[in-house]
N, CA, C and O atoms as a Tinker XYZ file with bonds, in Angstrom:
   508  protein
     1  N     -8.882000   -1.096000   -3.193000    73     2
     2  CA    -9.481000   -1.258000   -4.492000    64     1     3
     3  C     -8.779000   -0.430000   -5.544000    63     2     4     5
     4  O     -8.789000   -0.845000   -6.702000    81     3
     5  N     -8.211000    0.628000   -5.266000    73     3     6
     6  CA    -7.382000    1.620000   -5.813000    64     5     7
     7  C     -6.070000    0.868000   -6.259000    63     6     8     9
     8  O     -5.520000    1.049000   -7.345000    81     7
     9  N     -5.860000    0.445000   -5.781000    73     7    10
    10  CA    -4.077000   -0.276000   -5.896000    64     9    11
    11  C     -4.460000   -1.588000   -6.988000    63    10    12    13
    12  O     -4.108000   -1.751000   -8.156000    81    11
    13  N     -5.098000   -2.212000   -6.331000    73    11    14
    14  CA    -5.778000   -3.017000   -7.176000    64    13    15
    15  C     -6.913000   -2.915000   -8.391000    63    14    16    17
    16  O     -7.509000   -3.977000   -8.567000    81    15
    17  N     -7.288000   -1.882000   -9.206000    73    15    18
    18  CA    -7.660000   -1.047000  -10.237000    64    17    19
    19  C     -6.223000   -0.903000  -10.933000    63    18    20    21
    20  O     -5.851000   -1.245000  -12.055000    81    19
    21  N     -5.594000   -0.325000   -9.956000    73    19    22
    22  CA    -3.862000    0.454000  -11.413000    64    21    23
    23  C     -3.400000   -0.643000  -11.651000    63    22    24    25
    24  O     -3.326000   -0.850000  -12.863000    81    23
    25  N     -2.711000   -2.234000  -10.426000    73    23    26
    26  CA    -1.940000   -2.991000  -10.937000    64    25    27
    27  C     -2.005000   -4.181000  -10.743000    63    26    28    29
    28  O     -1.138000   -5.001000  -10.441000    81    27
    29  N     -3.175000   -4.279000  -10.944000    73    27    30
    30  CA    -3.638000   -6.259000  -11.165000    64    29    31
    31  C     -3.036000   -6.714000  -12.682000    63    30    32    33
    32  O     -2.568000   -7.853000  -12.696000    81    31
    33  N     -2.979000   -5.829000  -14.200000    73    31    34
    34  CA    -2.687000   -6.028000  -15.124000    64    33    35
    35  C     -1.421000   -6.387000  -15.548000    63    34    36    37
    36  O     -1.065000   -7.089000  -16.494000    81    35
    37  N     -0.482000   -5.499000  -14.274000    73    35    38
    38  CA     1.013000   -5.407000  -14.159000    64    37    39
    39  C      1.807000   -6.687000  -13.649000    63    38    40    41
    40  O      2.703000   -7.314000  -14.215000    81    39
    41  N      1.031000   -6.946000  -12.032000    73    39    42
    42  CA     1.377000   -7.800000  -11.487000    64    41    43
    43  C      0.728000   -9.086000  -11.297000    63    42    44    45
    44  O      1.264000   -9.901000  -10.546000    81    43
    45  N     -0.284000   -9.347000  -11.845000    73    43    46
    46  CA    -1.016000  -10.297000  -11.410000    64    45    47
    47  C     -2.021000  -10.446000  -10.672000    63    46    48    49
    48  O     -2.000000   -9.220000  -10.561000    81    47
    49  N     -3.011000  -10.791000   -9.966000    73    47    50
    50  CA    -3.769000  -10.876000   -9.182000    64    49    51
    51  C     -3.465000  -10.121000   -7.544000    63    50    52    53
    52  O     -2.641000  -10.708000   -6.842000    81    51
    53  N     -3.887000   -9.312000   -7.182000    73    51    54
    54  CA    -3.799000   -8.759000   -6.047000    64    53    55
    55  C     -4.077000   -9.503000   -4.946000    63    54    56    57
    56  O     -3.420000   -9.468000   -3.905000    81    55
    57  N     -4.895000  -10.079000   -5.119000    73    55    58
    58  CA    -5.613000  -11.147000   -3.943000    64    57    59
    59  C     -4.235000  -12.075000   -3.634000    63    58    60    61
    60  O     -3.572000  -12.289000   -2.619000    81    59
    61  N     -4.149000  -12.535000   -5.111000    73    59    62
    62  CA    -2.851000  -13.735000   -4.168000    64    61    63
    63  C     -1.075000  -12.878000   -3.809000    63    62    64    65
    64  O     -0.153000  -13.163000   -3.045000    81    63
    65  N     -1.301000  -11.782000   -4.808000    73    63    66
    66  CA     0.591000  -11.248000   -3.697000    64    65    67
    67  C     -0.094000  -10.775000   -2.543000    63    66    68    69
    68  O      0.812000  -10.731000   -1.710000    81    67
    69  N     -0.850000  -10.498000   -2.134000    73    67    70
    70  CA    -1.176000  -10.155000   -0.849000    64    69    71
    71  C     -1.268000  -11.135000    0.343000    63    70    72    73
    72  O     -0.751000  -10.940000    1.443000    81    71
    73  N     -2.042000  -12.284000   -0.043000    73    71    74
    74  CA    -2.057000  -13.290000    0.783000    64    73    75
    75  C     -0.944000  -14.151000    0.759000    63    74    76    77
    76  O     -0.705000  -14.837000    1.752000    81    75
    77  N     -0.307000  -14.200000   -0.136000    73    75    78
    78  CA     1.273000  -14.739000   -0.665000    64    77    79
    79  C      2.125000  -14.438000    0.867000    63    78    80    81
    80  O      2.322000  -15.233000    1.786000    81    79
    81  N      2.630000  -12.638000    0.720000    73    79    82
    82  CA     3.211000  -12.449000    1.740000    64    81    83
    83  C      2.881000  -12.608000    2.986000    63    82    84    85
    84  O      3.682000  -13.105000    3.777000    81    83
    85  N      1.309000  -12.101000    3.464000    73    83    86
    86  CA     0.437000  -12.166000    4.615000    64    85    87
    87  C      0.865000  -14.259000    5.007000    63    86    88    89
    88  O      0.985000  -14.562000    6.194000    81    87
    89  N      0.987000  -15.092000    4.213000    73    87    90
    90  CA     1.538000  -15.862000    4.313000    64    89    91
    91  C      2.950000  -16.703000    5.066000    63    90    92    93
    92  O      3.163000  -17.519000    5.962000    81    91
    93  N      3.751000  -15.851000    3.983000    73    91    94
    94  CA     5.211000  -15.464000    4.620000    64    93    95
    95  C      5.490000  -15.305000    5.451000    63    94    96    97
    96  O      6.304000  -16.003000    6.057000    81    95
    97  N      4.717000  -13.900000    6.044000    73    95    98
    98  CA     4.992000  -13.085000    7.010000    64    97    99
    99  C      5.159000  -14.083000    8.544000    63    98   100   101
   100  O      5.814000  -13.944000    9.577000    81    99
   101  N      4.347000  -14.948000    8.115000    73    99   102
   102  CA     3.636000  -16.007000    9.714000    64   101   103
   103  C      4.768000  -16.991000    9.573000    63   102   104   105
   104  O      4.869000  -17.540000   10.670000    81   103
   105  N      5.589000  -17.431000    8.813000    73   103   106
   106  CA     6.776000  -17.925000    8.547000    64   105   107
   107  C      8.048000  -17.389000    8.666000    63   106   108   109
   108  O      8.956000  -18.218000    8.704000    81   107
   109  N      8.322000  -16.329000    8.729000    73   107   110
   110  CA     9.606000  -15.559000    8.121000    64   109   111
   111  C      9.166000  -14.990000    9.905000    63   110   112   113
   112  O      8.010000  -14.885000   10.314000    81   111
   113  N      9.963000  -14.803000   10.422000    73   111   114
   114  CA     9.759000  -13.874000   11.432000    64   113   115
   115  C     10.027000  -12.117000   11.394000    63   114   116   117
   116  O      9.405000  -11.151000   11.835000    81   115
   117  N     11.353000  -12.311000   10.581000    73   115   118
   118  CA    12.307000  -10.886000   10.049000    64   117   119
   119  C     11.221000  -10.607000    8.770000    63   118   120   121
   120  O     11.488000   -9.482000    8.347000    81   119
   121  N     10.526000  -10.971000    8.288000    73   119   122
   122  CA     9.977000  -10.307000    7.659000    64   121   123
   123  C      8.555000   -9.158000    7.907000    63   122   124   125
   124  O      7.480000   -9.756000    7.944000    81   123
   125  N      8.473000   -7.788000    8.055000    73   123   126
   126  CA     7.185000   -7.179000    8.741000    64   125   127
   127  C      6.160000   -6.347000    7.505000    63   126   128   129
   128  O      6.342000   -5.638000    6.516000    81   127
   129  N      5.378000   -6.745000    8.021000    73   127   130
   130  CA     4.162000   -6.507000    7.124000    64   129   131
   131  C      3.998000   -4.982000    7.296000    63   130   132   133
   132  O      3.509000   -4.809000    8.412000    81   131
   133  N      4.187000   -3.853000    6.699000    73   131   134
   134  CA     3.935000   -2.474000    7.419000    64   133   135
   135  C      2.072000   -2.019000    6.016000    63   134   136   137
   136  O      1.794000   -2.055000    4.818000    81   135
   137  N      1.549000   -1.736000    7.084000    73   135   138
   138  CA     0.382000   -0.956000    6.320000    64   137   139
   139  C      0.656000    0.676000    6.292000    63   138   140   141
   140  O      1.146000    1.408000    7.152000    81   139
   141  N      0.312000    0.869000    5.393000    73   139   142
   142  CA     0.718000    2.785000    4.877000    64   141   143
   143  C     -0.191000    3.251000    5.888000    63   142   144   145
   144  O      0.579000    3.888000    6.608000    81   143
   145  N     -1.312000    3.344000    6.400000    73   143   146
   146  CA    -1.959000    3.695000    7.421000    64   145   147
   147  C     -1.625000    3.363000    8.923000    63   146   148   149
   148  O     -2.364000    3.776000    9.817000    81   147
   149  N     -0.771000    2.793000    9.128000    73   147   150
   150  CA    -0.010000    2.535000   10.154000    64   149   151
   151  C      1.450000    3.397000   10.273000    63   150   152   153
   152  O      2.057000    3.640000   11.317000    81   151
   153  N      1.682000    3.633000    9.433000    73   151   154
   154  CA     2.852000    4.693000    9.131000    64   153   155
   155  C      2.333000    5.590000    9.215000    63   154   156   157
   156  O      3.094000    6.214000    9.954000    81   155
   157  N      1.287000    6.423000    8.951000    73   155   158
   158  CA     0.818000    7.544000    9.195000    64   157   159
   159  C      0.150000    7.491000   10.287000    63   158   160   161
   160  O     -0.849000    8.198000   10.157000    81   159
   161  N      0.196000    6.995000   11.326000    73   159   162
   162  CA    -0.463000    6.918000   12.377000    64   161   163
   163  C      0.892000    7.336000   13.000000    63   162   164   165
   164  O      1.232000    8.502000   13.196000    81   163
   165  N      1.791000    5.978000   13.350000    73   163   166
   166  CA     3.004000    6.570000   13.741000    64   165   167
   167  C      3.410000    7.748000   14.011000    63   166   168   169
   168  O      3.722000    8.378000   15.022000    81   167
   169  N      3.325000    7.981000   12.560000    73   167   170
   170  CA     4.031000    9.659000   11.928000    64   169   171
   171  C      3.332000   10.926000   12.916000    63   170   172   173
   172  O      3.856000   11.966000   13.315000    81   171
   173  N      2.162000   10.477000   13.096000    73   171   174
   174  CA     1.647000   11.291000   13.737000    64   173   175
   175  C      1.580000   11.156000   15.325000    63   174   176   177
   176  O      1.430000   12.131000   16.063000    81   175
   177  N      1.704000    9.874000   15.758000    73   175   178
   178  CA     2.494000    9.903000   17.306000    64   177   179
   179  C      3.204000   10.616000   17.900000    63   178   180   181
   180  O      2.974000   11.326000   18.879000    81   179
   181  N      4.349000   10.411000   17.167000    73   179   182
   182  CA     5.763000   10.968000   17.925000    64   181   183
   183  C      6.207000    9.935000   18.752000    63   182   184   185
   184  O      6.710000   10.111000   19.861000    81   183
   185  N      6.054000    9.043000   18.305000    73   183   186
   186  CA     6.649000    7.895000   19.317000    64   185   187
   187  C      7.436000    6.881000   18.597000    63   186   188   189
   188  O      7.138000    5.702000   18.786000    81   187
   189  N      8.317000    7.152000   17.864000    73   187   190
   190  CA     9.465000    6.598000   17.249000    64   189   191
   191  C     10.731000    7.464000   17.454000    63   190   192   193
   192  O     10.822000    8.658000   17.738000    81   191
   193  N     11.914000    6.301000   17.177000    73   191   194
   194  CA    13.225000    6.716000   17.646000    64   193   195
   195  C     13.974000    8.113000   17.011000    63   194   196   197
   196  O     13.971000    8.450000   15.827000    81   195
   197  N     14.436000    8.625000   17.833000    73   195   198
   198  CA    15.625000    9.711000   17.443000    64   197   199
   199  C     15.810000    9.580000   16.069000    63   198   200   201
   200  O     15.374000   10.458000   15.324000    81   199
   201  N     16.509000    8.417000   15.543000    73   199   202
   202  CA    17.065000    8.299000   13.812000    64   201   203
   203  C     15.673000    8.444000   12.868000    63   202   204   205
   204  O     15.743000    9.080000   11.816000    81   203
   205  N     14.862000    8.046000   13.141000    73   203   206
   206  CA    13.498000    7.866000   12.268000    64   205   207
   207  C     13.175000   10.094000   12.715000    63   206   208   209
   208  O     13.092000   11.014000   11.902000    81   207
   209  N     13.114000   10.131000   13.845000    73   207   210
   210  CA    12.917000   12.110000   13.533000    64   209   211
   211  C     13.667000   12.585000   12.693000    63   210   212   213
   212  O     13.253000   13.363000   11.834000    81   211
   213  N     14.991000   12.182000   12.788000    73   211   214
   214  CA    16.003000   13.210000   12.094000    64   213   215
   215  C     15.699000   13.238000   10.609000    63   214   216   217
   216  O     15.638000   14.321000   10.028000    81   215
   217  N     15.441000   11.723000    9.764000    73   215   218
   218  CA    14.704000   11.214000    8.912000    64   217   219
   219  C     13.524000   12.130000    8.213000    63   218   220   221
   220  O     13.538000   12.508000    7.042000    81   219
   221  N     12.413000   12.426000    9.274000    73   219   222
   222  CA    11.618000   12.815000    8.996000    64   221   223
   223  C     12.182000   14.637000    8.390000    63   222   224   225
   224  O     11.991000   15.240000    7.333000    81   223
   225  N     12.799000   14.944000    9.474000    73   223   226
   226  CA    13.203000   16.323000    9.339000    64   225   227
   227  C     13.930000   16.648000    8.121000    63   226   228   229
   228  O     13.723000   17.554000    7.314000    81   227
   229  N     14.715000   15.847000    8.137000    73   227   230
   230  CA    15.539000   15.691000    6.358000    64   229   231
   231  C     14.787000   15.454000    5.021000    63   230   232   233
   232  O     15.047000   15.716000    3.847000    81   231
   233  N     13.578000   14.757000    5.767000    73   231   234
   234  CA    12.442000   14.682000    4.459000    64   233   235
   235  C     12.525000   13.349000    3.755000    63   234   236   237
   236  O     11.710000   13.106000    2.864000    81   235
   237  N     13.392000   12.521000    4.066000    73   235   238
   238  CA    13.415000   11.248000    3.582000    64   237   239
   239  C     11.942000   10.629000    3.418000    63   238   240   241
   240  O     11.604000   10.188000    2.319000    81   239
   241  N     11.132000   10.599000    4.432000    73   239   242
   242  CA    10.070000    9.672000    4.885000    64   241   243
   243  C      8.976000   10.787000    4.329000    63   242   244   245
   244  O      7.783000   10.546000    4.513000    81   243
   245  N      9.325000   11.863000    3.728000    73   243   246
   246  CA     7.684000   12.426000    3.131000    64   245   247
   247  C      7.381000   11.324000    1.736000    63   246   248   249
   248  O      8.132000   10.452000    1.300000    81   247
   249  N      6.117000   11.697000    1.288000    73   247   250
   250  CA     5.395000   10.661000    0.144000    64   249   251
   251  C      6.377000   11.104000   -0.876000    63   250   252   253
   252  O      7.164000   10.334000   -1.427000    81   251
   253  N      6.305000   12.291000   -1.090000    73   251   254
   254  CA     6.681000   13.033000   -2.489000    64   253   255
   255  C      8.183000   12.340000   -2.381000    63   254   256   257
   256  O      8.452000   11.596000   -3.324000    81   255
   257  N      8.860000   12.437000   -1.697000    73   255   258
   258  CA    10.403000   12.215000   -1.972000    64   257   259
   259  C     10.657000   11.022000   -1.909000    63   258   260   261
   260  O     11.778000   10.723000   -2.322000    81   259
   261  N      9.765000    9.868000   -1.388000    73   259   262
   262  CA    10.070000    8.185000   -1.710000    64   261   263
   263  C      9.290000    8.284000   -3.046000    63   262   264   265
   264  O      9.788000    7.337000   -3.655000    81   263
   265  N      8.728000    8.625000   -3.564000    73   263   266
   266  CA     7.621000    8.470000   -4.843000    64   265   267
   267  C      9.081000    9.128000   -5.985000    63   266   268   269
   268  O      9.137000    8.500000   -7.042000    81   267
   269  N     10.152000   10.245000   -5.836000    73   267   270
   270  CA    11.026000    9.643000   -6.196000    64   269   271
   271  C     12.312000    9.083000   -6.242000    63   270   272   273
   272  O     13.345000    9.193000   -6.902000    81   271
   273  N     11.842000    8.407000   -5.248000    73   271   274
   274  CA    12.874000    7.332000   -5.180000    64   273   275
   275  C     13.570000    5.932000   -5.758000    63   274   276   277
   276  O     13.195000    4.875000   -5.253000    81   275
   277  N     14.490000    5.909000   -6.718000    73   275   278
   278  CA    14.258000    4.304000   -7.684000    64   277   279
   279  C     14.571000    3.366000   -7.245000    63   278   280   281
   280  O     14.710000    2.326000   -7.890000    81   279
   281  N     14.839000    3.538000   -5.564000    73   279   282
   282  CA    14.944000    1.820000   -5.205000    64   281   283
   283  C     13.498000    1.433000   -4.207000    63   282   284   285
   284  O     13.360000    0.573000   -3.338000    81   283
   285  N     12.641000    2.342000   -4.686000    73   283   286
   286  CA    10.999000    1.831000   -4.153000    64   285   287
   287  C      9.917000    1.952000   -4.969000    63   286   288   289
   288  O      8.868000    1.319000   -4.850000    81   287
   289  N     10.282000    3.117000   -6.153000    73   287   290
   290  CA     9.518000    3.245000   -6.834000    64   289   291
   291  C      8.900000    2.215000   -7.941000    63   290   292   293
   292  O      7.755000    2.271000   -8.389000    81   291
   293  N      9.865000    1.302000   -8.272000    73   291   294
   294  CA     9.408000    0.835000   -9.337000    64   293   295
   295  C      9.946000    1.320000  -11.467000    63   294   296   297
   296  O      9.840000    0.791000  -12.573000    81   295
   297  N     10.560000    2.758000  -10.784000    73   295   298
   298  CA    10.641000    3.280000  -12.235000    64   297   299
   299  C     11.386000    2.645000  -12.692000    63   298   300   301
   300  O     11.777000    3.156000  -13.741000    81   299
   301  N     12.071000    1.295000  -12.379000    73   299   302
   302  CA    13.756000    0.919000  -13.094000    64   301   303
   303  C     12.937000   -0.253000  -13.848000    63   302   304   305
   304  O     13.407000   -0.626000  -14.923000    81   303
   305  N     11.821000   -0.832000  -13.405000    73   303   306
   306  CA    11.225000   -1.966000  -14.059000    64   305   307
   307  C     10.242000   -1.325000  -15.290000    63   306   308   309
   308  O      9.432000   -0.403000  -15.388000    81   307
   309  N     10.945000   -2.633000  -16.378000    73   307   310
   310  CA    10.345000   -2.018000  -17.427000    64   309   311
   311  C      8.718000   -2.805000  -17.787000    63   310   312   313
   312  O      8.238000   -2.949000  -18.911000    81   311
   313  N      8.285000   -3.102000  -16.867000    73   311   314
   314  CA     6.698000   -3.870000  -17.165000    64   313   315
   315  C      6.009000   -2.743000  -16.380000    63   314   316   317
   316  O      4.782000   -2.805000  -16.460000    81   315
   317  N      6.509000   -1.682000  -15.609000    73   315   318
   318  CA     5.296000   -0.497000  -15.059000    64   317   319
   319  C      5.457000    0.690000  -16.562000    63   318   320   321
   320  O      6.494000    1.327000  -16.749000    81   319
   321  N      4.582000    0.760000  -17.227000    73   319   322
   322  CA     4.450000    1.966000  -18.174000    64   321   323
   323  C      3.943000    3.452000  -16.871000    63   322   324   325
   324  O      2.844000    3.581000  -16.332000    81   323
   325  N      4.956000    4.194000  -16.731000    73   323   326
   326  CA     4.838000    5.542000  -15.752000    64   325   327
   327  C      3.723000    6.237000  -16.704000    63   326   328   329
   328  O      2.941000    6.973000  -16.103000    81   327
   329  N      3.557000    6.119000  -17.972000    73   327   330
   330  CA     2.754000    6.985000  -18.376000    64   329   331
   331  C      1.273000    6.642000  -18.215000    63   330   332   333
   332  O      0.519000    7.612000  -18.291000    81   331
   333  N      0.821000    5.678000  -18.048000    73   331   334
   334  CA    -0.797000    5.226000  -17.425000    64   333   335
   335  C     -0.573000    5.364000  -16.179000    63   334   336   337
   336  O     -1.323000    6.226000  -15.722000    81   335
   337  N      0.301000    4.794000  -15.189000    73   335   338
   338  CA     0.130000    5.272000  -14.200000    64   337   339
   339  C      1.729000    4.530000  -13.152000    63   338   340   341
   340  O      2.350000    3.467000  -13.152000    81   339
   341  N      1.792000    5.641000  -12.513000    73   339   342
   342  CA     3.058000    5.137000  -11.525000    64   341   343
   343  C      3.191000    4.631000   -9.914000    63   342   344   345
   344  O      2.652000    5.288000   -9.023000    81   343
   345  N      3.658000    3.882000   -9.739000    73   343   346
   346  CA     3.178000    2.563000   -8.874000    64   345   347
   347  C      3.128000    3.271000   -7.488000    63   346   348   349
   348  O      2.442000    2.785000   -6.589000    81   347
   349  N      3.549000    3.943000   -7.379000    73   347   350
   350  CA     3.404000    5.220000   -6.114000    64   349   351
   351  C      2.610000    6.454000   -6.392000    63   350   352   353
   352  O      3.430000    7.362000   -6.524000    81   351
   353  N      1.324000    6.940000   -6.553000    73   351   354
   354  CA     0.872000    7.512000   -7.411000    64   353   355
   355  C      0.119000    8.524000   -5.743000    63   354   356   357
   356  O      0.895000    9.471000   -5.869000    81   355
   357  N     -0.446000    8.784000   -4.889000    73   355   358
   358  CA    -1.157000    9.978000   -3.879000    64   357   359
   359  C     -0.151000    9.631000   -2.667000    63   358   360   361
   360  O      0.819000   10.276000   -2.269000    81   359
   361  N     -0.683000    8.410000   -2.206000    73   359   362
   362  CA    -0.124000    8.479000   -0.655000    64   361   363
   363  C     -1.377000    9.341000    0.001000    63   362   364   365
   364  O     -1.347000   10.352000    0.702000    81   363
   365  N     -2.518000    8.538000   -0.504000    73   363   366
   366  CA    -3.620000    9.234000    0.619000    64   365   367
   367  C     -4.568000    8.354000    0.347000    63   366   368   369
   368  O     -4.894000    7.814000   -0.710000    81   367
   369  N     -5.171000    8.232000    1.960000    73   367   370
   370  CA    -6.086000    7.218000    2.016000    64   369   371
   371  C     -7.243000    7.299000    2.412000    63   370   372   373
   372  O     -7.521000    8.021000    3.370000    81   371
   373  N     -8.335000    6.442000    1.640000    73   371   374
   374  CA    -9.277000    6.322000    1.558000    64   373   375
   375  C     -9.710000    7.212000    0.203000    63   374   376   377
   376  O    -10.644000    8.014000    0.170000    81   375
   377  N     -8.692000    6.837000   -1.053000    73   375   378
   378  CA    -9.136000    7.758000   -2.055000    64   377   379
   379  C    -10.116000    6.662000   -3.040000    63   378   380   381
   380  O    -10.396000    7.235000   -4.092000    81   379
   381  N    -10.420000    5.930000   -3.006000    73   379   382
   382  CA   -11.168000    5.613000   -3.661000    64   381   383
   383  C    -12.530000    6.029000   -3.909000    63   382   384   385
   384  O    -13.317000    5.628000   -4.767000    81   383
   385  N    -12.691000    7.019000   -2.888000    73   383   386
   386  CA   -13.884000    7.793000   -3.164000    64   385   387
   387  C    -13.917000    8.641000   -4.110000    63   386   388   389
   388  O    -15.014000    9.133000   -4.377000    81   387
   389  N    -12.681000    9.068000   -4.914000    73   387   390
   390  CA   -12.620000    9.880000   -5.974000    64   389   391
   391  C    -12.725000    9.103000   -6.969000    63   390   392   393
   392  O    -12.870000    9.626000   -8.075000    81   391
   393  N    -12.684000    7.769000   -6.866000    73   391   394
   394  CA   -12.800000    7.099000   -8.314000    64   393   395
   395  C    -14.030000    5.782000   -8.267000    63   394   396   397
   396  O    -14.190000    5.088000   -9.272000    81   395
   397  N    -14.763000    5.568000   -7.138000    73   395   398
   398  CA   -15.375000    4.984000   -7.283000    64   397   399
   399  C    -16.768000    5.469000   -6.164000    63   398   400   401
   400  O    -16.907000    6.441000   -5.422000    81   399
   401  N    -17.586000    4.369000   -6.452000    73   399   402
   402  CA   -19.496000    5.188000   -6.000000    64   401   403
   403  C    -19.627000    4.034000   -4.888000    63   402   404   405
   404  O    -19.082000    2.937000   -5.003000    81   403
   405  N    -20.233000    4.332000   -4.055000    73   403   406
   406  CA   -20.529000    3.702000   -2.748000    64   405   407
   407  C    -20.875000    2.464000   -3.169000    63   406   408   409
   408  O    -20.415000    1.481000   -2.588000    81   407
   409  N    -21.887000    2.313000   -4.430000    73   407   410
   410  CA   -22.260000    0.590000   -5.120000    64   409   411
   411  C    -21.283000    0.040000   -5.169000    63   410   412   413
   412  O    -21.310000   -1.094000   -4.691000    81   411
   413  N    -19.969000    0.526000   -5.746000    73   411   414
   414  CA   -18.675000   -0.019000   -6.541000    64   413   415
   415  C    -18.058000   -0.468000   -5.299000    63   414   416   417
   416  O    -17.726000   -1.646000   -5.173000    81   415
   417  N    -17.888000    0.364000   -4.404000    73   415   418
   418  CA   -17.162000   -0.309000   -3.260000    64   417   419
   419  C    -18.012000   -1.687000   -2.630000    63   418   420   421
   420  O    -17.553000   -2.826000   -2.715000    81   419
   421  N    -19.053000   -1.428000   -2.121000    73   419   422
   422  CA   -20.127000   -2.339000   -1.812000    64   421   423
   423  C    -19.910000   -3.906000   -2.723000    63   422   424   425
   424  O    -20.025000   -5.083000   -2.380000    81   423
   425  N    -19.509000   -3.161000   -4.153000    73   423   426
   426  CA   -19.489000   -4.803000   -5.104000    64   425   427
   427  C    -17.888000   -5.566000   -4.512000    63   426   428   429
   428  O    -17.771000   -6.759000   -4.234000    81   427
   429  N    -16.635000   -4.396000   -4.415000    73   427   430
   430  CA   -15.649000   -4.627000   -3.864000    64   429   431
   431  C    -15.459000   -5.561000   -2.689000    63   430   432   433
   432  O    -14.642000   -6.483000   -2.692000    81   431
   433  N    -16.346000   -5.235000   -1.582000    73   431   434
   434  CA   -15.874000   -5.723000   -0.382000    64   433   435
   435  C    -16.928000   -7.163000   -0.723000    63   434   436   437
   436  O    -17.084000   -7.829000    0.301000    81   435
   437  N    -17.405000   -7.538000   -1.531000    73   435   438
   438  CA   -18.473000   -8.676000   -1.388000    64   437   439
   439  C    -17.039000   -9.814000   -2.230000    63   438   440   441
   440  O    -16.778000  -10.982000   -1.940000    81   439
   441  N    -16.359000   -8.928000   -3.289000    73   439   442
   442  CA   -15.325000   -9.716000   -3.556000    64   441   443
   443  C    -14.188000   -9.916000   -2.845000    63   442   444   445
   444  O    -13.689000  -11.027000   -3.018000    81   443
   445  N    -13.683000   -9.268000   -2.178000    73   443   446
   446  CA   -12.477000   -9.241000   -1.200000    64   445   447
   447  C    -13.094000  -10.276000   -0.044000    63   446   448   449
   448  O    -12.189000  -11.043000    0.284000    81   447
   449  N    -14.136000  -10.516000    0.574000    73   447   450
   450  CA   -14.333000  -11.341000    1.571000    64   449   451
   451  C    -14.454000  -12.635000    0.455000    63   450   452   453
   452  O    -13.887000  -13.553000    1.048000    81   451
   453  N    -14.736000  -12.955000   -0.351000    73   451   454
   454  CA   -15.012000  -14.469000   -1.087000    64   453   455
   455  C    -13.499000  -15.070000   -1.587000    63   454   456   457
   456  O    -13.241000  -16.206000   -1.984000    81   455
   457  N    -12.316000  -13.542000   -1.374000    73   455   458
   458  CA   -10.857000  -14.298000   -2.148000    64   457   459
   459  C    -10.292000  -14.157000   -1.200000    63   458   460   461
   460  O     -9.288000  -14.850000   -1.363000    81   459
   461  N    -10.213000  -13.537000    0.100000    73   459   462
   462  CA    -9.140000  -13.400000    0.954000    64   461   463
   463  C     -9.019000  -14.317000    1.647000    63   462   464   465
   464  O     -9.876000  -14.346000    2.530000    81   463
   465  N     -7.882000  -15.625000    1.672000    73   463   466
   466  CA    -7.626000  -16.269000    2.307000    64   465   467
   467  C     -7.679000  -16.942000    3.679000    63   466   468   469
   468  O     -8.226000  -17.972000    4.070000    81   467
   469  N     -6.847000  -15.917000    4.342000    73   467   470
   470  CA    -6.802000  -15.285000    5.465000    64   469   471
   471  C     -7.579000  -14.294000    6.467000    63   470   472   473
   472  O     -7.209000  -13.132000    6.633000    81   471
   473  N     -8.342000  -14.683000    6.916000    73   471   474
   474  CA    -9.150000  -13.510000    7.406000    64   473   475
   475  C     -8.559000  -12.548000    8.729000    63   474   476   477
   476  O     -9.146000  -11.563000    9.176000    81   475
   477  N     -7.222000  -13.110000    9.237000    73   475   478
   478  CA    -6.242000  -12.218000    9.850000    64   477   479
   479  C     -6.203000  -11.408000    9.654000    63   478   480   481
   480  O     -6.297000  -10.577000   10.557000    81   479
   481  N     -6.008000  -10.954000    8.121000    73   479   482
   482  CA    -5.358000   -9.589000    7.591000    64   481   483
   483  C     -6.079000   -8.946000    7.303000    63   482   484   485
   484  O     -6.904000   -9.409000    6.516000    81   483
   485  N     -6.246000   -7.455000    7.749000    73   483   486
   486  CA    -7.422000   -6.740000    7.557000    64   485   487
   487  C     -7.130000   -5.385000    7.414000    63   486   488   489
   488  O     -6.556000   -4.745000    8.295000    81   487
   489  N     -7.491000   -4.916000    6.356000    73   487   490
   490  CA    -6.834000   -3.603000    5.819000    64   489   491
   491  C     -7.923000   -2.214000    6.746000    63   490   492   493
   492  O     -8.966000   -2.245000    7.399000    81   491
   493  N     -7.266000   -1.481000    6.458000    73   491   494
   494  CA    -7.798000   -0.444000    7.013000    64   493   495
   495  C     -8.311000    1.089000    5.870000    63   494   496   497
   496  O     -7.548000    1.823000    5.241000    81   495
   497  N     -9.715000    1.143000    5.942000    73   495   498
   498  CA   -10.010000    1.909000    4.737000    64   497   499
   499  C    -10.075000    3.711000    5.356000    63   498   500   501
   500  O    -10.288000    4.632000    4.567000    81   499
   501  N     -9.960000    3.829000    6.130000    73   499   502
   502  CA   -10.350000    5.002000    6.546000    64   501   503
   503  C     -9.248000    5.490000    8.126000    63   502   504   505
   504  O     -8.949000    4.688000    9.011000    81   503
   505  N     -8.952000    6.536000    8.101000    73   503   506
   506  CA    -7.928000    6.944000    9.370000    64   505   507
   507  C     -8.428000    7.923000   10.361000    63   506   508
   508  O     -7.720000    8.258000   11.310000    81   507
């Protein structure tokens, strides 16, 4: 709901790039769907390859140092204004509790089940 609050205005409807790719994805084989909560799960395994540790150790793969990064960030496109808000903005999840009230979410998930296409795809709110 967070992601979709900063950049439905930017990009369009959240519901459909989401189901767009979730789409794709079942088509495209080379293409992989990664959830940020699945990366931090990982991360916290230890059960990825040698090159992905060294990675980590170098600091590539922390939030702060892809956030700035300009071939993920977004800063090179000129339709994200960084000054309302920048398209990589915590890297922590389940923050919508700082910006929204248990009703608000409650109104959320009554809309997310009436647009989501696909009922495959299923996000994960909490770790």
């Amino acid at each position: 709901m967070v992601s979709y609050y900063h950049f439905d205005l930017v990009f369009g409807s959240w519901y459909d790039h989401v189901n767009g790719w979730w789409k794709k994805k079942q088509t495209y084989s080379n293409l992989h769907y990664m959830f940020y909560e699945d990366l931090l799960e990982v991360m916290q395994s230890f059960s990825f390859s040698l090159w992905f540790i060294k990675e980590i150790v170098a600091g590539k793969v922390q939030f702060d140092n892809i956030k700035k990064n300009s071939m993920v960030n977004y800063s090179t496109l000129s339709v994200m204004d960084y000054n309302i808000s920048p398209f990589m903005r915590k890297g922590k999840v389940s923050d919508w509790r700082n910006h929204f009230t248990v009703a608000q979410n409650e109104e959320f998930d009554k809309d997310y089940k009436k647009k989501m296409k696909d009922h495959t795809l299923q996000f994960r709110t909490e770790m």
